[in-house]
N, C-alpha and C positions, 0 to 999 in steps of 0.2 A: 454590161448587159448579161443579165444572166442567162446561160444554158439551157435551153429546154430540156427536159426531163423524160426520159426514156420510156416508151409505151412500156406496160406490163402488162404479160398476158393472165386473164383471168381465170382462176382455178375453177374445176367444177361446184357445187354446191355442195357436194356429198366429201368432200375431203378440207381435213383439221391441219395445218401448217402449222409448226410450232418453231420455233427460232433460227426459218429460214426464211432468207431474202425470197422478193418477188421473181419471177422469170421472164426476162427481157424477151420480149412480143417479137424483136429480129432473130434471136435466139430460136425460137421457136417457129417462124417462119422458114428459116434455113433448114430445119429438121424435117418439115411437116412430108416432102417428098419423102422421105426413106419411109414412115407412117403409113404409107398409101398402098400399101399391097396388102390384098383379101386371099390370105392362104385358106385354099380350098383342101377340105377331106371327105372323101368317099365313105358314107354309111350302111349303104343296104340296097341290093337289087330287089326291082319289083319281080315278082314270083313268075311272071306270065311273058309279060312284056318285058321292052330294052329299056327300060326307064331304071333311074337311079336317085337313089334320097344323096344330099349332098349336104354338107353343113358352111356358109359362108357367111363371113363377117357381115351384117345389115343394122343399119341402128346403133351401133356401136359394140352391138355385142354377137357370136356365134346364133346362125338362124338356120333353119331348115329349108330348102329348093330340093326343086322336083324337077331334074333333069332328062329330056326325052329323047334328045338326039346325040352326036360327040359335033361338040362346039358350036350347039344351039344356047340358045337365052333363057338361062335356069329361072324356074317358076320361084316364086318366096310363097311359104309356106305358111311361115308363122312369125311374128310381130310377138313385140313385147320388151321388156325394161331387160330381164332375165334371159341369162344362156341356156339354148338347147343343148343337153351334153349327150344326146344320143337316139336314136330312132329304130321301129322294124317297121316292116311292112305286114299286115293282116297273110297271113303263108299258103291260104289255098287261092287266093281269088287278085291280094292289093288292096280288096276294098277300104279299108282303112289304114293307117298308120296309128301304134304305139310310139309317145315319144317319151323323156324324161327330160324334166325342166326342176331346178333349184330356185331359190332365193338369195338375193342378195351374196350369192356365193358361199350359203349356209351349208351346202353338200347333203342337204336334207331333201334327195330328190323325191319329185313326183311324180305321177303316170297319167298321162291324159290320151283322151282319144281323139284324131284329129281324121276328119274328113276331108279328101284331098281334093276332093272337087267345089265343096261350100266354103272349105276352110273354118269351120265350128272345130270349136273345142272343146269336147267336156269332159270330165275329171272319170279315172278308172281306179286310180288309188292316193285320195289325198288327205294329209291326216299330220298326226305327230310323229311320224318314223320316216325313215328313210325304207323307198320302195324301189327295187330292183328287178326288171323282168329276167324274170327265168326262160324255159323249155316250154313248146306247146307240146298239147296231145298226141297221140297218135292218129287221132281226127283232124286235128288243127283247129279245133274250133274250143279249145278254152286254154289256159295258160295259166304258169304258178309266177304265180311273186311273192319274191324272201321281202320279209319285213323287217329293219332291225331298229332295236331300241337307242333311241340318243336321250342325251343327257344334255347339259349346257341349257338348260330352261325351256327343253323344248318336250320334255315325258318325264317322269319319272326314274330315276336308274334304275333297271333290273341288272343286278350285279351277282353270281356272271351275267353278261348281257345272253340275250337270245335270239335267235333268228326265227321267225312266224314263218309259215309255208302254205299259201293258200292257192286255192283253185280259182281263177277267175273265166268266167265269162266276159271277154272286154264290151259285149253289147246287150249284158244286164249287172252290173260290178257291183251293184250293191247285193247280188244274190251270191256271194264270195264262201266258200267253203274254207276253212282252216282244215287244213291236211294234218300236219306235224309240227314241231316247236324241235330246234336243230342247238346245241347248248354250245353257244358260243357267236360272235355275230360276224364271221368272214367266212360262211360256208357258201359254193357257189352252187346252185344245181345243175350237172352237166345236162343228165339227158332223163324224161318221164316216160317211165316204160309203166304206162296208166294201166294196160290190159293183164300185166302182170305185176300189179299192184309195189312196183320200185321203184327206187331212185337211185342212180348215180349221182351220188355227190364229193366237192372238194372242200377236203379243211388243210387252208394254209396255214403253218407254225410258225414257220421263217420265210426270209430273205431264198434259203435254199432249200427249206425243207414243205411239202406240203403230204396230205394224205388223202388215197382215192378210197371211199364209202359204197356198196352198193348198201342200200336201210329198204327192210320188208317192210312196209306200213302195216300190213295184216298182223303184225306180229314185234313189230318196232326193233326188231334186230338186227343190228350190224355187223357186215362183215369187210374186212381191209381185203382192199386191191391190188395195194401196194403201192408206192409210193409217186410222186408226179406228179406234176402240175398240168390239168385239161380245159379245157373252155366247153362250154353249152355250145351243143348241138344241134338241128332238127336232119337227122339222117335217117331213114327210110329204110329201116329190114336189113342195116350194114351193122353187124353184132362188134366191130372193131372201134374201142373206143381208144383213141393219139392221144397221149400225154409226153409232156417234155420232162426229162428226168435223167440222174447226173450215172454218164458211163465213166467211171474215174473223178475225173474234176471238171470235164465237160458236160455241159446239157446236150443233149441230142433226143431226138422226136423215136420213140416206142410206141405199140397199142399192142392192147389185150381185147381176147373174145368176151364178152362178159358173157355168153352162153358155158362154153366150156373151158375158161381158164387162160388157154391160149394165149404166151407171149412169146412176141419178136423184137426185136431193132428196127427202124425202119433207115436212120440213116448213120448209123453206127461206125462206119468206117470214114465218115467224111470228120476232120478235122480241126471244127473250126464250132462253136456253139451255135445252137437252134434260136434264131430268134421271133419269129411268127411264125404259123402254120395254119391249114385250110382245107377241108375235105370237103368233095366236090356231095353236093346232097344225095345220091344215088353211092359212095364209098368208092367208086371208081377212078379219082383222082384225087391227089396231094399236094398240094403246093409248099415248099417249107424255102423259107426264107435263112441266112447264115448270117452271123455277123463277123465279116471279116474285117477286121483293124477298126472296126465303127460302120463301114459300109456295110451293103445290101447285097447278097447274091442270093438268087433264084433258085432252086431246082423242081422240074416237075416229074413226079415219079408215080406212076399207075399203079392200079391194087395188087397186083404180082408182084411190085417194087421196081420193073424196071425205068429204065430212068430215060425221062424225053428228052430229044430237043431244046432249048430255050432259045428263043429270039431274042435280039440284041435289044434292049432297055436303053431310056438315057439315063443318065451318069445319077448318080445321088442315093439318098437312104430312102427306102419301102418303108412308108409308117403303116399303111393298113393292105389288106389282103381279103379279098372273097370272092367263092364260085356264085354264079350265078344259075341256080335251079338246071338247068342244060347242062350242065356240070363239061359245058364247053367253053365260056366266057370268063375268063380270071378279070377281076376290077385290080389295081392297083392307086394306090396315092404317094407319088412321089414328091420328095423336095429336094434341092440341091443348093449351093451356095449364091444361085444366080435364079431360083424359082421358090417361090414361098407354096408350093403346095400344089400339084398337078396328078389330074386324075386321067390313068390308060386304060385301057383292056389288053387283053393277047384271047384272043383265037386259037385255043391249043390244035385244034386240027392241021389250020393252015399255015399260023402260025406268022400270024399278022397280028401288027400293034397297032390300036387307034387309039388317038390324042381325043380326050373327050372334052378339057377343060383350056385355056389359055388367057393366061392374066394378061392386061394390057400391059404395055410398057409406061414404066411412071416417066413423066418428065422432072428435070430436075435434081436428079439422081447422078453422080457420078460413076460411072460404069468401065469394065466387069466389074463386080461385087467380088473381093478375094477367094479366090478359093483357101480350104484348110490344108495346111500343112502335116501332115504328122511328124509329133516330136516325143523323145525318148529322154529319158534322164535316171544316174542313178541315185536310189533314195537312200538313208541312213543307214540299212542294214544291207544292203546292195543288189536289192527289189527292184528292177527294173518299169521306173514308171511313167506311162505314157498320155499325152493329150493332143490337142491343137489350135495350132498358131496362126493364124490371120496377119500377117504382115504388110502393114500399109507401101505402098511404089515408093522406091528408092529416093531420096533427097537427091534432086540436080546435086551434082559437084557447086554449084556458083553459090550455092545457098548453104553450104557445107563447110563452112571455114573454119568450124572448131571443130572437136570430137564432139562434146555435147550436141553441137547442130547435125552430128551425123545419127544420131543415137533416137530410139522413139520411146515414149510414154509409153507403158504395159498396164492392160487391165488384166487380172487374171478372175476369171468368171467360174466361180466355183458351182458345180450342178445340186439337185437336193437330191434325198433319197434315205438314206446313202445309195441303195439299192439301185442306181439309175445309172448313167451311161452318157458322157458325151459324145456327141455325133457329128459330122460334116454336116448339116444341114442347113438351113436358109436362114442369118442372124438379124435379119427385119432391120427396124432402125439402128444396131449397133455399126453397117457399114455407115452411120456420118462418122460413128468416130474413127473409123479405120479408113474411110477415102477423103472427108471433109478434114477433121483434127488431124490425121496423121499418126495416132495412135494404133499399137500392135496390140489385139485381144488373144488370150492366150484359154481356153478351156480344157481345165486338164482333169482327170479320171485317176484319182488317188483311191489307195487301195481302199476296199470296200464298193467299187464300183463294178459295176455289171458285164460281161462279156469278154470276162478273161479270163473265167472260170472258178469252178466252187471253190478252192482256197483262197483265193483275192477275194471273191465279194466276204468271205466269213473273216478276211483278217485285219477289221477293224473291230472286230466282234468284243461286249463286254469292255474287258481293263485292257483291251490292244485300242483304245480310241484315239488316244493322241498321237499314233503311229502314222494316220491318215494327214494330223497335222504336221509330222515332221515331213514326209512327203511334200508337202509345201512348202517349209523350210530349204530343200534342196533343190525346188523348182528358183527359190529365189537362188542359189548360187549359181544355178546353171543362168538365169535371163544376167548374172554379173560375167560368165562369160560371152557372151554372145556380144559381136563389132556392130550391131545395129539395131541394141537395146539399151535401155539406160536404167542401171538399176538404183538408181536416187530415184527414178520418179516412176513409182510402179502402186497399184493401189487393186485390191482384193474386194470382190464381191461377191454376195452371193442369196440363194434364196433356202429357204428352208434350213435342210441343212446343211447345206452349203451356209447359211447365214450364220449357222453355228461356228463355221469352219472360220468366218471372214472375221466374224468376231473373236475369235479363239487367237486366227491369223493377230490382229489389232495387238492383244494380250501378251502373245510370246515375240512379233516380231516387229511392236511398233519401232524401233528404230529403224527398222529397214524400209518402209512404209510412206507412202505421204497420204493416204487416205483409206477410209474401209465404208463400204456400206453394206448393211446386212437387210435382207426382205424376209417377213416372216421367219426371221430367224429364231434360235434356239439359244436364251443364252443362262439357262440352267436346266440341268437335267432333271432333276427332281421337282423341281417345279412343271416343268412339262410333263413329265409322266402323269403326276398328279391331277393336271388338268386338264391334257388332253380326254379328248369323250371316249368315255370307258369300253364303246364295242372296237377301239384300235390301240388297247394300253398293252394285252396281250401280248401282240406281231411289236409294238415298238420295246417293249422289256426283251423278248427273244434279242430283239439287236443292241441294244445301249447298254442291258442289265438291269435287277430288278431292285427295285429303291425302295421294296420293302425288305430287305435282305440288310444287317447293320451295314458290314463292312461294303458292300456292292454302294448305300448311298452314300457313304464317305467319299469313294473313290470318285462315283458323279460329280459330287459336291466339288470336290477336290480340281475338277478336270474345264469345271464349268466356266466359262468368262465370267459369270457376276459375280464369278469368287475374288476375281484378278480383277475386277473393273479399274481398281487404282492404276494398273497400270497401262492402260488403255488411253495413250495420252495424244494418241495419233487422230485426225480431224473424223468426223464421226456422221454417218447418216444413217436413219432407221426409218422403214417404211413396215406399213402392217394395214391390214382388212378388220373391220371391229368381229365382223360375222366370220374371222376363222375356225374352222373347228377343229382344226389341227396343231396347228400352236398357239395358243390364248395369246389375245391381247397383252395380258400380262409380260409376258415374255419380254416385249418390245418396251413396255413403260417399264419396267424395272432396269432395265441395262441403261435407258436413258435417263432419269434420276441418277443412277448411281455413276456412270460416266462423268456427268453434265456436276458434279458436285466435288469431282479433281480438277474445275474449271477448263474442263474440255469443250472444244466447238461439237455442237449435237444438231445434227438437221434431222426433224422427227414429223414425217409425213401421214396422217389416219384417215383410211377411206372409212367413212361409214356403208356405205353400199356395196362392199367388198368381203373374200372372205379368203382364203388363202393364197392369196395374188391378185393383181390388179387384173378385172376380164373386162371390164368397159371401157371402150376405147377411148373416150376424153378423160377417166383416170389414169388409163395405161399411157398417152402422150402426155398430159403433165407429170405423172411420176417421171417419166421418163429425161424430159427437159430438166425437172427440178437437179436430176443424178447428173445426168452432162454438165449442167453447172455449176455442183459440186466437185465434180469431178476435174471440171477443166480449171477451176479455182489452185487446185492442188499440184495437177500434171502439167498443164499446160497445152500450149499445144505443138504437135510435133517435135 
C-alpha cells in the first residue's frame, strides 16, 4: 500500500517558484503562530484632540486606524491591495488626513486625501513621480510636495534627475503651484517660511555627510547652513532649527537660529550618538533619543537645555517619537524581543506612562521569545566587531550524548544598508527557528553599520568593501569557538545588501557554509549602479564608488559575486520583488543562471506583486516557509 502524499501548501498567485520543492502544509502549520502578530507603529497625533493615526497589518498588508482612546478598538481607515507607508493629519482642525500609498512595492509613492469620517479617498498628487509631503504654511492651509523624477518605465529620465516643488491646496490639488525645481532628487524640505518668501532645505551626499540650504525664491539664491541632517517641521515662531551632525566621530543633535546665525550643541556632552529626535510644536521641548549598544535611551531637555526627568519605559528599541500639539504628550512606539510593536505616551508634566496599544497573546507560540545577547569579536585588523545572538534553551543533558548533540545550527542574518543598524528588536517568525528548530540566530553590525560612529559607518567606503566581508570571516572563527555552536552547520543570509554580503559570504567562504540565501540582493556592482533609478545612483556611488571612473569599475567588478559565481558551490536560494526599484530584477536572474550552471542547487523565488521585500503577508509567510525549508534541509535541526 502505498503512502499517502503529503499536503502541500499553496503558493500565492502572484509568486514564480523555480527549482524549488513544494512546502509541506504541516510545515507551514507549525509556523503559522509565530506569523500572527500585527506590529503596531505610531504615525501622527490629531492636532486638537487625543486621537492617533496608527499603521496596522489588515488584509495582509500595513493599513491606517484611527485610534481614540489607550487600549480602545482602533478604527481601519483604509482598505486596499497596497501598503500605507505613511500619514499626517489636516494641522489646524484633523479635518482630513494626507496619506501616501505605493504600488505593487514600486516606491513610486502617491498622495491621496482621505476623509476620516466617510472614509473616501481621493487623489492630491497622482501621476508618473514619486510624491513626497513636505512643510505646510504658516497658515496651515496649503502644503509643498517635492516631486521626483523615476526612471524604470515609469517617466522619462531627467538626468541629473530633479526634484519639482509645488504649492498644493490639499482641497483643490489640481489648482497646484510649482514653486522651484531643486537639481538633484533627495533634497527634503525642512521648514516653509512662505511670508518670507524661504525655504529650508536638506541635501544629503552620504551615509555621513548631508547639507543645510536656506533658497530665496524671490531671487533663487542659496546659502549654506552648514552641515547636518534635519527633518521637516511645522514649528510656530520657534527661529531654532535641530539637526543631527558629527561632533568628532559621533552624531549628536545641534540647532541654529535661521534669523540670526545662532549655533549651539544641544546634547554635546552625552556620549553615545543621537538616534531620533523631536520638538515639541511651540520649541519648548526636545525629546532626543541615544543609541546605546543598539538600545533606546530617552532624554527630555527644555529650550534652556535643562534636562527633565524621565520616567521608567519598558525595556526595548524607540522606533518613532512625536510631540503632540500641547507639546505635553510625547507618543512613543516601542518593540522588544517579546512585543512586536507597542504604542505609550509619557505626560512630561506628571510624568505618567500610558499603554495605548496591546497585542493579544498568540497561542501556539513557545514562550519567552529570546532575548538578544550582545556579542563582540575581533575582526582581521583588530576592529573590534559587534552584533546579536539569539541562543536557543540549553539541550537537556539526556539528549546530549555527543558534542554535535550539544552544539546548534547558526543562521547569521546579515542587515541591508550598509548604512543601517542591527537592533534587539522583536524577530516575528524567526523565534520557530530559535524555540521550535533549536537554532541560534546571530545578527551582526559589520563595519559600515550605523551607530558606532562616523569612521565605522565610512570604513567600508569605496575599495575598503571587502573589509565588511572579512568581518564575517572572523564572525565564522569566533561561532568555531564557542561550546554551544556548531560551526559545520552555520548558513548566511541576508537582504539587500546584506544579500550582497551572503552572496559574497557563498563566494569567499563556501567551504565553511552549508547554505546562503540572499533577498534582493546585490550580486554586481556595476550592474546595480547602472540600473538602479537614477534619482538614488548619486548617494549609492558616494558609498560603493563610481563605475564610471575606469579603475573604481574594475575594482567593483573585481569584488562582485557574479565575478566568483564559479565558486559559489555551497546550496543556494534567491528571492526578489519584479517591481524593485532598488536593485533590478536582474541582479537576482543573473547570479542564478550563472550559479545554477557550476551545477549548483538554486531555490529561486519572484513575487510579481512585490518590490523591494516581500510586504504582503501570504508572500511574506510562503517566502518565509519556503527559506525554513531550505534551510532546515541543510542545518538541520538542533
Amino acid at each position: 500500500m502505498q503512502p499517502l502524499a503529503a499536503a502541500m501548501l499553496t503558493p500565492p498567485s502572484a509568486l514564480r517558484i523555480d527549482g524549488a520543492p513544494g512546502v509541506p502544509q504541516q510545515l507551514a502549520t507549525d509556523m503559522a503562530p509565530y506569523g500572527d502578530y500585527t506590529p503596531t507603529r505610531f504615525v501622527a497625533w490629531h492636532p486638537t484632540e487625543q486621537d492617533m493615526l496608527i499603521l496596522r497589518r489588515a488584509g495582509g498588508v500595513p493599513q491606517l486606524f484611527l485610534l481614540r482612546d489607550p487600549l480602545a478598538t482602533p478604527q481601519q481607515l483604509t482598505r486596499g491591495r497596497d501598503a500605507v507607508r505613511g500619514a499626517v493629519f489636516e494641522p489646524r482642525r484633523g479635518a482630513y488626513v494626507i496619506l501616501a500609498r505605493d504600488t505593487a512595492g514600486d516606491e513610486a509613492t502617491q498622495l491621496y486625501r482621505l476623509d476620516p469620517k466617510t472614509l473616501e479617498e481621493k487623489p492630491l498628487m497622482v501621476g508618473p513621480e514619486q510624491y513626497t509631503l513636505g512643510p505646510w504654511n504658516q497658515a496651515q492651509d496649503r502644503v509643498l510636495v517635492i516631486a521626483r523624477s523615476l526612471d524604470r518605465n515609469r517617466v522619462a529620465r531627467r538626468d541629473p534627475p530633479l526634484a519639482d516643488v509645488y504649492i498644493v491646496d490639499p482641497l483643490a490639488p489640481d489648482q497646484r503651484i510649482r514653486l522651484t525645481a531643486l537639481p538633484g532628487a533627495h533634497w527634503r524640505v525642512i521648514r516653509w517660511l512662505d511670508r518670507e518668501q524661504r525655504l529650508i532645505v536638506n541635501e544629503p551626499v552620504s551615509a555621513t555627510t548631508s547639507r543645510l540650504w536656506s533658497i530665496d525664491l524671490a531671487t533663487g539664491r542659496r546659502t549654506e547652513l552648514g552641515d547636518g541632517d534635519a527633518t521637516p517641521d511645522l514649528r510656530e515662531g520657534d527661529p531654532w532649527l535641530y539637526r543631527k551632525r558629527y561632533d568628532g566621530d559621533l552624531a549628536k543633535l545641534s540647532r541654529i537660529d535661521i534669523r540670526t546665525g545662532e549655533r549651539e550643541w544641544v546634547t554635546r556632552t552625552v556620549e553615545h550618538e543621537v538616534d531620533l529626535w523631536a520638538v515639541s510644536r511651540d520649541g519648548r521641548r526636545i525629546a532626543v533619543l541615544y543609541n546605546v549598544e543598539g538600545k533606546s535611551a530617552l532624554r527630555l531637555i527644555d529650550r534652556d537645555l535643562t534636562v527633565r526627568a524621565v520616567p521608567q519605559l519598558p525595556p526595548g528599541v524607540v522606533t518613532a517619537l512625536a510631540w503632540h500639539r500641547n507639546g505635553r504628550d510625547l507618543a512613543l512606539t516601542i518593540e522588544a524581543a517579546d512585543s512586536p510593536g507597542e504604542i505609550y505616551s509619557i505626560d512630561v508634566e506628571t510624568r505618567q506612562v500610558v499603554r495605548w496599544t496591546r497585542h493579544p497573546r498568540v497561542p501556539g507560540t513557545k514562550r519567552p521569545f529570546v532575548e538578544a545577547e550582545l556579542i563582540q569579536w575581533p575582526s582581521f585588523d583588530g576592529t573590534l566587531i559587534s552584533g546579536f545572538i539569539h541562543r536557543p534553551a540549553p539541550i537537556p543533558a539526556i539528549n546530549a550524548g555527543t558534542v554535535r548533540g550539544k552544539r546548534r545550527p547558526v543562521v547569521i542574518d546579515i542587515h541591508g544598508g550598509p548604512a543601517s543598524q542591527a537592533r534587539p528588536g522583536f524577530r516575528g517568525q524567526v523565534n520557530y527557528w530559535i524555540n521550535e528548530l533549536g537554532w541560534a540566530v546571530i545578527y551582526p553590525n559589520v563595519r559600515g553599520s550605523t551607530g558606532f560612529g562616523r569612521r565605522f559607518v565610512d570604513a567600508d567606503n569605496g575599495m575598503k568593501r571587502e573589509d565588511a566581508l572579512k568581518d564575517l570571516g572572523s564572525l565564522l572563527d569566533w561561532i568555531a569557538t564557542q561550546p554551544d555552536l556548531d560551526s559545520s552547520r552555520v548558513a548566511v543570509i541576508g537582504s539587500s545588501y546584506g544579500g550582497y554580503l551572503a552572496l559574497a559570504s557563498g563566494a569567499r567562504f563556501g567551504a565553511r557554509l552549508a547554505a546562503v540565501y540572499s533577498n534582493a540582493g546585490i550580486s554586481h556592482f556595476v550592474s546595480f549602479l547602472e540600473g538602479t533609478e537614477s534619482h538614488r545612483r548619486d548617494l549609492r556611488r558616494a558609498e560603493y564608488g563610481d563605475e564610471r571612473d575606469p579603475a573604481m569599475r574594475r575594482f567593483l567588478d573585481s569584488i562582485s559575486p557574479l565575478t566568483h559565481a564559479e565558486s559559489i558551490r555551497v546550496p543556494l536560494m534567491v528571492a526578489h520583488g519584479r517591481n524593485d526599484p532598488r536593485v533590478p530584477l536582474s541582479e537576482a536572474e543573473q547570479i542564478v543562471r550563472r550559479v545554477r550552471a557550476n551545477g549548483t542547487q538554486v531555490w529561486f523565488l519572484l513575487a510579481e506583486d512585490e518590490g523591494h521585500g516581500f510586504v504582503k503577508k501570504p508572500n511574506a509567510e510562503y517566502q518565509f516557509a519556503l527559506l525554513t525549508l531550505f534551510l532546515e534541509r541543510h542545518l538541520g535541526r538542533r
